[in-house]
C-alpha positions, 0 to 999 in steps of 0.5 A: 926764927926758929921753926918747929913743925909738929904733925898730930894724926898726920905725916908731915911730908917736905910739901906740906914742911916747904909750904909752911916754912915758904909762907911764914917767911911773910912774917918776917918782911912785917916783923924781924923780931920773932924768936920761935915759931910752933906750928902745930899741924892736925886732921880729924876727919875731913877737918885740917887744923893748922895752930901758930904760936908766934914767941916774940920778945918781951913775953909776948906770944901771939897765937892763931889757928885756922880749920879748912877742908884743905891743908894748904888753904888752911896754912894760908889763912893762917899765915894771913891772920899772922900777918894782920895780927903782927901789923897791928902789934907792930903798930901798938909799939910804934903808937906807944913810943909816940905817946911818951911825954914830951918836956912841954907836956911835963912843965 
């Protein structure tokens, strides 16, 4: 998995860089297939922003971004809705696999 951390109105420090990288490594016990990871770090004001795009194979690109008061619980959150999100794709492939016809289903 290729990471790219990327910090608007802010320094990322090695805390926040091995912080991040510790908590999306949780991404890949669910799913070994991601390709790229951006995260896109912010501040405005008293507002921490964390957005995640997760470049799967196939075109597909999951996203999701999590505001808080506190960057780390910020990466937390959002690494926990990664987590919910990459399940259920996980799920929609393996459902859509069982769903193929079957040679009874076709004569």
């Amino acid at each position: 998995m290729n990471l790219q951390l990327t910090g608007h109105h802010l320094d990322i420090t090695p805390a926040i860089r091995r912080h991040v990288t510790s908590k999306l490594e949780k991404l890949n016990r669910h799913f070994d297939n991601i390709t790229d990871t951006n995260v896109i770090l912010s501040t405005d004001k008293l507002q921490h922003k964390v957005e995640v795009t997760l470049h799967l194979p196939g075109k597909k690109d999951l996203f999701a971004e999590c505001v808080d008061t506190d960057m780390y619980a910020a990466v937390d959150m959002v690494v926990d809705k990664l987590v919910r999100i990459v399940q259920k794709q996980k799920e929609i492939r393996v459902d859509k696999r069982r769903e193929a016809p079957s040679v009874k289903d076709i004569v």
